[in-house]
GUGU-57384 format. One record per residue (C-alpha): residue number from 0; z, y, x. Coordinates in steps of 0.05 Angstrom, whole numbers, plus 32768, in hexadecimal, padded with zeros to 4 digits. Last residue first. Layout:
REM GUGU-57384
> NUM, Z, Y, X
...
***
This chain:
REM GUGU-57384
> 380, 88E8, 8853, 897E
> 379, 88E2, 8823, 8948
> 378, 88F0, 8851, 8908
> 377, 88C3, 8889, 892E
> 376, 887F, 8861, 8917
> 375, 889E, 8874, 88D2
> 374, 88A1, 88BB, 88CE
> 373, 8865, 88C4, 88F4
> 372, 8846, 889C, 88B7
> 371, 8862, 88C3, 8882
> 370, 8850, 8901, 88A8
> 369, 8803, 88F5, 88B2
> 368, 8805, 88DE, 8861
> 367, 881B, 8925, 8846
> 366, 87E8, 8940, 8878
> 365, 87B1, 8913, 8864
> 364, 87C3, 8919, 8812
> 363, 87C7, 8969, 8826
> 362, 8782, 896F, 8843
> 361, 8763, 8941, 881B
> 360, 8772, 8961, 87DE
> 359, 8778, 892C, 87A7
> 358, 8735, 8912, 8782
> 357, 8756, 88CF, 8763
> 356, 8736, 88AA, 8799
> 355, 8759, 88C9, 87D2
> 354, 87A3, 88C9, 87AD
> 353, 8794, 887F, 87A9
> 352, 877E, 8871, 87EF
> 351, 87C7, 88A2, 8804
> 350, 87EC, 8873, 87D9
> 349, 87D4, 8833, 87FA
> 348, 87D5, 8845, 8847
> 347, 8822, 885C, 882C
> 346, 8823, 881D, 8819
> 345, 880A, 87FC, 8859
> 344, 883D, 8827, 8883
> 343, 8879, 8812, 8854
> 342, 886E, 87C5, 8855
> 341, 886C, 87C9, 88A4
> 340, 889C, 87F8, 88B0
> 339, 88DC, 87CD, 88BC
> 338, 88BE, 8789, 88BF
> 337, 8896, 87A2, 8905
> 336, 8861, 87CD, 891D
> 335, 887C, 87F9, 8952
> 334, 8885, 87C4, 898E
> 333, 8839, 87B7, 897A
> 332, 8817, 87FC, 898F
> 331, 8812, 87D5, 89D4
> 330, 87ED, 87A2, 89C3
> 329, 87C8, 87C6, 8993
> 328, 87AB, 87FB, 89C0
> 327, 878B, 87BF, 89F0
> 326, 877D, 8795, 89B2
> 325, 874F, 87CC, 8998
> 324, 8730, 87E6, 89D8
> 323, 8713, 87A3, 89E5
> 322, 871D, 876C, 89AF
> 321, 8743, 875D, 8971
> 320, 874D, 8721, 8941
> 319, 878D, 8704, 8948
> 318, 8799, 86BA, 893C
> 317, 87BF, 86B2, 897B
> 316, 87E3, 86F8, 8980
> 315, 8812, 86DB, 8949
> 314, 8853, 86EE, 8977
> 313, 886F, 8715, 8941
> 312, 885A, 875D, 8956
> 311, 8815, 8742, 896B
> 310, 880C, 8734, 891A
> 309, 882C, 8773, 8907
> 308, 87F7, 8797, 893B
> 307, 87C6, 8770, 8914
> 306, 87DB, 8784, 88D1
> 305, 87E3, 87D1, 88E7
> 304, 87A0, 87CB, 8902
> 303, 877C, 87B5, 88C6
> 302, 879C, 87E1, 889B
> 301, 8783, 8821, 88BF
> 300, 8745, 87FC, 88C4
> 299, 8741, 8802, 8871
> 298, 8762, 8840, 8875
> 297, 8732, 8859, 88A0
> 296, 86FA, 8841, 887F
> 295, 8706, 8865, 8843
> 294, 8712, 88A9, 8860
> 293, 86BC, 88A3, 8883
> 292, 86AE, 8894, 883C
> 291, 86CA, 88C4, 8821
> 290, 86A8, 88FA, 884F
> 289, 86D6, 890F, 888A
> 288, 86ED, 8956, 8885
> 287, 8734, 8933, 886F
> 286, 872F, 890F, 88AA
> 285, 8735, 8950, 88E2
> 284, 875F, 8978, 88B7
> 283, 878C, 8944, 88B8
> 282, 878B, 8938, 8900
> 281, 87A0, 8981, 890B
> 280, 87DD, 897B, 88E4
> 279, 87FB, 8946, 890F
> 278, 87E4, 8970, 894B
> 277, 8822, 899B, 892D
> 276, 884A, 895D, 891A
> 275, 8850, 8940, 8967
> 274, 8883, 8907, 8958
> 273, 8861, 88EB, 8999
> 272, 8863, 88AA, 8976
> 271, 8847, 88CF, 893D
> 270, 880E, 88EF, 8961
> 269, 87FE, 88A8, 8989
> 268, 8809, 8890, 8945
> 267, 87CE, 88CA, 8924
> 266, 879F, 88BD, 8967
> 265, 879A, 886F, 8966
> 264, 8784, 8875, 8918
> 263, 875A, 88AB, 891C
> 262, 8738, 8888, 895E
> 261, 8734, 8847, 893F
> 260, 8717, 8862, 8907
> 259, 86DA, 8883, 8920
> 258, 86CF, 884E, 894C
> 257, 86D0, 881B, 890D
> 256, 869D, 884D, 88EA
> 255, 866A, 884E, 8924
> 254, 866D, 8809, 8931
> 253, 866F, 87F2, 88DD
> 252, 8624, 87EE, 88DF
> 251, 8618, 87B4, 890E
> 250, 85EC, 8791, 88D7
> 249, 8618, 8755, 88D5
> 248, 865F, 877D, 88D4
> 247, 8636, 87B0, 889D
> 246, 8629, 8773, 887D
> 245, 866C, 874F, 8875
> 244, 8692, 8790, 8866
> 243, 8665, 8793, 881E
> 242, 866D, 8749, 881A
> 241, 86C2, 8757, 8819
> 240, 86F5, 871C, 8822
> 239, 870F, 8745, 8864
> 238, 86D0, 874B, 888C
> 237, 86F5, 873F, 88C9
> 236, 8703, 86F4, 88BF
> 235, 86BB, 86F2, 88B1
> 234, 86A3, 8711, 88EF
> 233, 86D4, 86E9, 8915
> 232, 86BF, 86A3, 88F4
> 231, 866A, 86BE, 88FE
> 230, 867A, 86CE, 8940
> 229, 869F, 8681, 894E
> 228, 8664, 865A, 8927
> 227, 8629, 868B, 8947
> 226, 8609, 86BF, 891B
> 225, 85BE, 86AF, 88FC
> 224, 85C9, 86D1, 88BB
> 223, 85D6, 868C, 88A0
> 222, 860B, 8690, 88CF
> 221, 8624, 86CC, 88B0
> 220, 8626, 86B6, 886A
> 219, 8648, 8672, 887B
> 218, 8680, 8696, 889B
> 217, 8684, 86C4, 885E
> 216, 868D, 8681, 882F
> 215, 86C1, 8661, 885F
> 214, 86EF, 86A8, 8868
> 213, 86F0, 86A4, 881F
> 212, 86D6, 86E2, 87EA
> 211, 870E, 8712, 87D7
> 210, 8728, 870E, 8793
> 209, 870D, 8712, 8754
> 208, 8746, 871A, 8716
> 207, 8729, 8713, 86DB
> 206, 8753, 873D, 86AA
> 205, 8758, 873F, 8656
> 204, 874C, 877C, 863C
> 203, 8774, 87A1, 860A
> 202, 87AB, 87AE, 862D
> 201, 8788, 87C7, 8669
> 200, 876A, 8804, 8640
> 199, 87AB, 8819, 8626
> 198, 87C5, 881B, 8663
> 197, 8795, 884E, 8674
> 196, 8775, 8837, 86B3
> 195, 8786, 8850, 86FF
> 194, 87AD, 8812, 870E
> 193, 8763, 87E6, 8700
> 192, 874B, 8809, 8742
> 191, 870A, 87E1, 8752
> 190, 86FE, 87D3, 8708
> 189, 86C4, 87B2, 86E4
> 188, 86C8, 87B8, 8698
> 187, 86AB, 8785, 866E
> 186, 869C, 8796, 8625
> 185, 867F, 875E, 85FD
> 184, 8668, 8759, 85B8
> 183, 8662, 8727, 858B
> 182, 8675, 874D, 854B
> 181, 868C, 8797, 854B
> 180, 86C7, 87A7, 8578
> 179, 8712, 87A6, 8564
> 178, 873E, 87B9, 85A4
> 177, 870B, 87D3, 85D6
> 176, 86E7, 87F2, 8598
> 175, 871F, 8818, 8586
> 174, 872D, 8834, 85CF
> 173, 86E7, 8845, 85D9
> 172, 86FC, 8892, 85CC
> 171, 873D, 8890, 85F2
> 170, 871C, 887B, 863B
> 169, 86E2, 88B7, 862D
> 168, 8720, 88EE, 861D
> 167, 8749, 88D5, 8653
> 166, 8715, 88E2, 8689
> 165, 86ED, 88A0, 86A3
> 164, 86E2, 8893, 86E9
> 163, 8717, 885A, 86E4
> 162, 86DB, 8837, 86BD
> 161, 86BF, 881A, 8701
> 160, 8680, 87F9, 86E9
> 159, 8680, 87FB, 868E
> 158, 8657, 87B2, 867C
> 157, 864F, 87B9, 8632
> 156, 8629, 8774, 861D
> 155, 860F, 8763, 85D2
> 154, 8615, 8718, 85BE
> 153, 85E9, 86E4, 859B
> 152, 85AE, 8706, 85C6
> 151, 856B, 8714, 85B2
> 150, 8570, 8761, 8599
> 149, 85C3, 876C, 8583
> 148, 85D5, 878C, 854F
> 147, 85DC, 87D9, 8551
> 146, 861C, 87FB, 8558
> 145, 862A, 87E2, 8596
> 144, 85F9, 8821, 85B8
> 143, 861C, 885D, 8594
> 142, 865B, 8844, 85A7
> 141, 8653, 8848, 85F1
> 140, 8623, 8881, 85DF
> 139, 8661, 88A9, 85D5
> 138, 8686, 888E, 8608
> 137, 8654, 88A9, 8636
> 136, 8659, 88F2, 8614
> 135, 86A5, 88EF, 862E
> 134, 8696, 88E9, 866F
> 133, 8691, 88B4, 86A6
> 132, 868E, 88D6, 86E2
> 131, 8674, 88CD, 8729
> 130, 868A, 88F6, 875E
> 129, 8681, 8935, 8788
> 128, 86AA, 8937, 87D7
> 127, 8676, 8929, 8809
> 126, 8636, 8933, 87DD
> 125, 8615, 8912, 879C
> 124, 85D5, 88FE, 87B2
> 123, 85D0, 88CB, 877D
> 122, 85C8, 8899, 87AC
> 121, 85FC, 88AC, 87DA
> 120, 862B, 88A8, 879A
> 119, 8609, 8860, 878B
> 118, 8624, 8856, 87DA
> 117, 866A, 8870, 87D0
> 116, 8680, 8848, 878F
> 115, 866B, 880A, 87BB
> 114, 8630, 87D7, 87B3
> 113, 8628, 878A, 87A8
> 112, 85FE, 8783, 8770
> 111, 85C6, 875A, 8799
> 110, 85C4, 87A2, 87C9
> 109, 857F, 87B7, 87BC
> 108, 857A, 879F, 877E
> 107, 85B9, 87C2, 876B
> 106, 85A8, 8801, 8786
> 105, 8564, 8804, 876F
> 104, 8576, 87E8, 8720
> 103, 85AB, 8821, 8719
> 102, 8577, 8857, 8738
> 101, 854E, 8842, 86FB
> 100, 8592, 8843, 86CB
> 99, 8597, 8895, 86E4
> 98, 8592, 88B3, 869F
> 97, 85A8, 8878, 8679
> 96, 85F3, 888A, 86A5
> 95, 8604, 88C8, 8684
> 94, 8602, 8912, 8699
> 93, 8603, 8944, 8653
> 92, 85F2, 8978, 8665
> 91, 8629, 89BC, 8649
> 90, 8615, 89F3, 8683
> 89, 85E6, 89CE, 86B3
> 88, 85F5, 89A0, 86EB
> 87, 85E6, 89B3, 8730
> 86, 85F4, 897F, 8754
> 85, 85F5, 8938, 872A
> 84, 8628, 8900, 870F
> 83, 8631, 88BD, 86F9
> 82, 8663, 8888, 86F2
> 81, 8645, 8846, 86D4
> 80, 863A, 8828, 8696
> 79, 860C, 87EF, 8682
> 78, 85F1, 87D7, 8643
> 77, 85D9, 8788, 863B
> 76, 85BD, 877A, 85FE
> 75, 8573, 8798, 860B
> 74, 8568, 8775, 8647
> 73, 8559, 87A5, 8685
> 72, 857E, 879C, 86BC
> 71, 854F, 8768, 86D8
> 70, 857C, 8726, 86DE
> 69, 8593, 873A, 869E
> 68, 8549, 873F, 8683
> 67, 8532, 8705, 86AF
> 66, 856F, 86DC, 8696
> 65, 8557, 86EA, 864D
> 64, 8513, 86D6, 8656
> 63, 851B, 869A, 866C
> 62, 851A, 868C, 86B1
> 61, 8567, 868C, 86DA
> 60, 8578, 8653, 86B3
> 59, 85C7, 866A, 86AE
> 58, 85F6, 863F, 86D1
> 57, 8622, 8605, 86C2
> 56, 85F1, 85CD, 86CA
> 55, 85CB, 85EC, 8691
> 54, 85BE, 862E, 8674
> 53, 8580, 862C, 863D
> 52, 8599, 8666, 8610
> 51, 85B0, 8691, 8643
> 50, 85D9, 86C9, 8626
> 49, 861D, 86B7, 8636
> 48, 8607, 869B, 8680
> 47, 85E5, 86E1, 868D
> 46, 8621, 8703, 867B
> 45, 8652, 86E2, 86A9
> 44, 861C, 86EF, 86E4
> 43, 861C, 8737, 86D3
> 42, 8663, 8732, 86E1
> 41, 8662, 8713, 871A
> 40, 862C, 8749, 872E
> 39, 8667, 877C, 8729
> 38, 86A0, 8757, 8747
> 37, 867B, 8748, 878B
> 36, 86B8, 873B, 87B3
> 35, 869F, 8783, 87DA
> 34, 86A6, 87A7, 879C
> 33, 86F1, 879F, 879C
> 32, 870F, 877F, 8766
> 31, 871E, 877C, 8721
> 30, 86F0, 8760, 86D9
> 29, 8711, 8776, 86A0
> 28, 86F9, 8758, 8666
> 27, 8700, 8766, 861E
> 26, 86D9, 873D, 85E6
> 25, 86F4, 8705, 8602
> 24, 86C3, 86CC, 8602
> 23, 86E9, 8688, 85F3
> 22, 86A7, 865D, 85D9
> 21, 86BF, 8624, 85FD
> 20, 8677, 8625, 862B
> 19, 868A, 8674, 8630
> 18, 86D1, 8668, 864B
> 17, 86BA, 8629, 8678
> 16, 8684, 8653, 869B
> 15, 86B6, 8689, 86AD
> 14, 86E2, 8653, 86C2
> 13, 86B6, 8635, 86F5
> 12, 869E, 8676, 870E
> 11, 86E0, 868D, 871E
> 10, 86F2, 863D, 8749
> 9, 86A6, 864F, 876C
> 8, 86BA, 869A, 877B
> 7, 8695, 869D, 87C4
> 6, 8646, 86C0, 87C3
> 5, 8630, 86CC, 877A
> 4, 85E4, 86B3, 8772
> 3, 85FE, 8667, 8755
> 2, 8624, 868F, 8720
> 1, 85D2, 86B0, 8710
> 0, 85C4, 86F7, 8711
***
């Protein structure tokens, strides 16, 4: 995974490059972001550069050896990490990630590194509600592994995706290596939920920010993908920053999902505005027996909505992005959306994703959050 194969990032990329051409490699990195920027192969992409030997014109080669190795998953420096799981695990087995690194190397070659925690999960045939871990026995070999000096590299690379699925006891075991590790090497941690770390984790890494991918670059995706100049704007607009959104808008995938949404999120304020709490509790059984998925993308429309109802609110209807059934409920949802509730809806959007992710009941994280926001669609009756 070359710099020049990362989509968007090009002011990142230029100071990634710089670091490792100054010879300023932290040993600690914290790489945050949604999957969708592409955090994860920019990552990859870091570590390629730092092992090249023949990069030039501020990229890796992309042919020796090394970069086929990297480029491959498989050279013998690089380690990677990732949360793991199965069905019917035995009393006592030990479940870490070298035992599904060939399902690893399909999922990201299928995807150019750009994947979600949900689809490895699908992969792994994990179920609705089962997720991946990172245990204790995977710190273990964590250690284990950057013992040994490196093969063919000047450095050794620890690449640890999504290390929020860590228990305490894993996090607290690679806590002295984090803070005084053996000779060139490299740990790079990519988080989606960096909030969920152990502080003493975070203050011991030093964090790349990567943020969401322009409007420009995901316009230029789409029309390369043979979308017109004013679909490809709209689609991109929509995607919200994310790749991941990007294709399922290009491959007509998100229909089903964004219906699905649309009519949670039209029923729960109709609901509220009704202030009727019983049927309140009904729609909460109804999402929480959605898959996670299926809960994710709600929110994620859920926010959507709320930010363009704001926008019709305050007389922005101009640069709006909705059509059909959408702008016809939004238009007149609007009068409800204003400075007052706003701020408070889209947190409460917030808390309830985090409550999801760290395995809460859906069932009572849905009910708590059904009441919150009947609550405050009343404010502007």
């Amino acid at each position: 995974m070359k710099f020049s194969d990362i989509i968007g990032h090009d002011t990142l990329k230029a100071r990634l490059r710089a670091q490792i051409d100054a010879g300023r490699v932290s040993h600690a990195q914290l790489f945050t972001g949604s999957a969708g920027y592409g955090t994860l192969p920019l990552a990859l992409a870091y570590v390629q550069y730092l092992f090249c030997p023949n990069r030039h014109d501020g990229d890796s080669c992309g042919v020796c050896p090394s970069c086929q190795q990297v480029d491959a998953l498989a050279h013998p420096d690089l380690h990677m990490v990732f949360p793991v799981n199965k069905r019917e695990k035995k009393p006592n087995e030990a479940v870490i990630s070298d035992l599904f690194i060939d399902k690893w190397r399909e999922i990201w070659q299928r995807n150019d590194g750009v994947f979600s925690a949900d689809e490895w999960y699908a992969d792994l045939d994990l179920g609705k509600t089962m997720k991946g871990l990172i245990t204790t026995k995977e710190s273990e070999e964590i250690i284990r592994k950057l013992q040994f000096k490196s093969y063919s590299s000047e450095y050794k690379a620890m690449i640890i995706w999504l290390p929020e699925a860590m228990n305490q006891e894993a996090a607290n075991k690679i806590l002295k290596i984090l803070e005084e590790p053996w000779d060139k090497t490299l740990f790079i941690l990519v988080s989606e939920h960096p909030e969920l770390l152990l502080q003493t984790i975070t203050s011991r890494t030093q964090e790349v920010s990567v943020g969401r991918i322009d409007v420009a670059t995901l316009q230029s995706v789409a029309e390369r993908e043979g979308k017109s100049r004013e679909e490809a704007h709209n689609i991109a607009r929509l995607a919200g920053g994310s790749i991941l959104e990007l294709r399922e808008l290009l491959r007509g995938e998100t229909d089903e999902s964004r219906a699905q949404a649309f009519e949670l999120f039209t029923r729960l304020m109709r609901l509220s505005y009704n202030d009727k709490h019983l049927e309140l509790f009904e729609w909460a059984d109804d999402i929480a027996a959605l898959t996670r998925e299926g809960q994710r993308q709600f929110f994620l429309h859920a926010v959507r909505l709320l930010r363009e109802s704001y926008m019709l609110h305050a007389g922005l209807g101009s640069i709006s992005y909705l059509w059909g059934e959408e702008q016809a409920f939004c238009k007149k949802f609007a009068p409800f959306i204003g400075n007052q509730n706003i701020e408070i809806l889209v947190e409460e959007i917030e808390r309830a994703m985090l409550q999801i992710s760290q395995n809460g009941s859906p069932r009572i994280v849905f009910t708590h959050f059904a009441l919150a926001v009947s609550k405050q669609i009343n404010r502007l009756q």
